[in-house]
C-alpha positions, -999 to +999 in steps of 0.1 A: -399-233+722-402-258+753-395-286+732-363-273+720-357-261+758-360-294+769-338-310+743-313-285+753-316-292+790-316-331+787-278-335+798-283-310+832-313-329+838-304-355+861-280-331+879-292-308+911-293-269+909-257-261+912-232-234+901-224-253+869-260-264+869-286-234+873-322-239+870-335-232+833-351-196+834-389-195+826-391-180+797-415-150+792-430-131+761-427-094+772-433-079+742-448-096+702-414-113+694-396-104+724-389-128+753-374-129+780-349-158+796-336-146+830-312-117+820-309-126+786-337-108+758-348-126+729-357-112+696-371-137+675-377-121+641-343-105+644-327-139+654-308-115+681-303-117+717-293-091+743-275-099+776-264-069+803-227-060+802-204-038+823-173-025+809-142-045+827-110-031+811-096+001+795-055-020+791-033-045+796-036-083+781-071-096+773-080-134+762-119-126+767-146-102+755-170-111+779-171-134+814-189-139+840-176-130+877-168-167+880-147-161+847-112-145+840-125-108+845-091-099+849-085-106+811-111-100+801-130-063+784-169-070+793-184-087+824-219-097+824-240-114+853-263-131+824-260-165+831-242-189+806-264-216+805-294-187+796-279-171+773-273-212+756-310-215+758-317-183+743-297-189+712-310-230+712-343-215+707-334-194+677-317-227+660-280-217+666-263-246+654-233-249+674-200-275+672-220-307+672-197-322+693-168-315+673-139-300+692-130-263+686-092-272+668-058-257+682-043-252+646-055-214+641-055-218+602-087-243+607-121-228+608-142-238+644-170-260+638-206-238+642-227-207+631-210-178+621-227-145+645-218-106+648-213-090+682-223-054+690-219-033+719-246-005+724-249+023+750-258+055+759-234+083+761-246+121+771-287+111+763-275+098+730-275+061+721-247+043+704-234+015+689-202-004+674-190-037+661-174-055+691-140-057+668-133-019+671-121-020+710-101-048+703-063-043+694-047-071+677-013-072+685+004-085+649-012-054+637-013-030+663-046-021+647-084-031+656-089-067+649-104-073+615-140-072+612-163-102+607-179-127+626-174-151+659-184-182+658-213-199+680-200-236+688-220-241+720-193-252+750-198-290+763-208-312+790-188-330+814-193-349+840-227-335+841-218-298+840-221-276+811-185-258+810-191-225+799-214-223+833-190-236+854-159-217+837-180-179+834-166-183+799-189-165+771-170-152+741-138-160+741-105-142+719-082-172+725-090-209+715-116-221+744-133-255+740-156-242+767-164-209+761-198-206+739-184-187+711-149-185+699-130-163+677-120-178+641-092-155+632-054-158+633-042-148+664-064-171+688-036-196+695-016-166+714-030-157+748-009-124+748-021-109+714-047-090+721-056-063+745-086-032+748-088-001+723-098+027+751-107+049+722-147+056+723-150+029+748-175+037+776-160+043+812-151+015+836-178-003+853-202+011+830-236-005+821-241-015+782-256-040+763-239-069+742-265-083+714-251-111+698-268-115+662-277-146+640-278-151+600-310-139+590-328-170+578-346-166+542-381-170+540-393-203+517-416-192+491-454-203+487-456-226+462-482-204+446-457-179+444-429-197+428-425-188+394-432-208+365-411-220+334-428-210+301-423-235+267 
């Protein structure tokens, strides 16, 4: 895990603790499995991480689901004080492969370069926990229904001039195309910054606390060799 850490660090390296540049977060193992990297939890064998949320809109135009208060948290429905750069470590050391440098394209109808990964609110209402696929609270405005379910996908932000983007820009998962944001959205509808907006319905109250786990593909195990089966003649 620190090697990959350091890999991911080696472009903020040579730059001082700033805004765009935090400090890496020492990462701790709170629980088998389970560490932690600043605000941001890490479940290895479910190849998940969790970051704090607070609920950020009920209407009007959204282009985000989730910012930081340096980000547009007027348009967008979560707000989180994770910090970008963490929550890149945390999904560096579960092997996200992200954009490789490619750019996130304009043209809608292309798919973005990186892993595909599900987004899932959870909270507690009344005592009682709940959960729900990020897609149901958003209303897409071709269809005036919830957006269509399925994935996001991971591409990882850049670096420029020294800075990591998506640190510098609060910009986390973003509706509309956003070379900077960590993860994008792949469906039609992301080159129109007015399409989409919240579904109030079953969303928690304003300023609410909730949690925001962002999921990987489950990776299949390889098989012994002693296991694999043989061909018979």
């Amino acid at each position: 895990m620190a090697l990959v850490l350091c890999v991911s660090l080696a472009d903020e390296k040579a730059q001082p603790a700033s805004p765009a540049n935090p400090a890496p977060p020492e990462i701790k193992e709170i629980r088998p499995g389970i560490f932690l990297a600043g605000k941001v939890t890490i479940d290895k064998k479910q190849r998940s991480i969790s970051i704090p949320v607070f609920i950020n809109m009920h209407a009007g135009p959204m282009e985000y689901i989730v910012v930081t208060p340096r980000g547009k948290t007027h348009e967008s429905l979560l707000r989180t004080d994770a910090e970008p750069l963490h929550i890149q470590i945390a999904l560096l050391l579960l092997d996200a492969k992200g954009a490789q440098g490619k750019p996130v394209p304009e043209d809608p109808r292309l798919p973005i370069p990186g892993e595909s990964v599900t987004v899932e609110l959870q909270w507690t209402e009344s005592g009682k926990d709940k959960s729900a696929p990020i897609e149901q609270f958003v209303r897409d405005g071709r269809t005036k229904e919830a957006m269509k379910r399925g994935p996001f996908t991971y591409n990882g932000s850049i670096v420029f001039d020294g800075a990591f983007l998506a640190q510098r820009d609060g910009s986390v998962i973003s509706l509309i195309t956003d070379q900077t944001a960590l993860i994008n959205n792949p469906r039609l509808g992301r080159e129109d910054d007015e399409n989409w907006s919240p579904i109030k319905t079953g969303l928690p109250a304003l300023d609410s606390a909730a949690t925001l786990v962002i999921r990987l593909p489950a990776t299949k195990p390889v098989p012994s060799p002693k296991n694999k089966p043989t061909s018979e003649k």
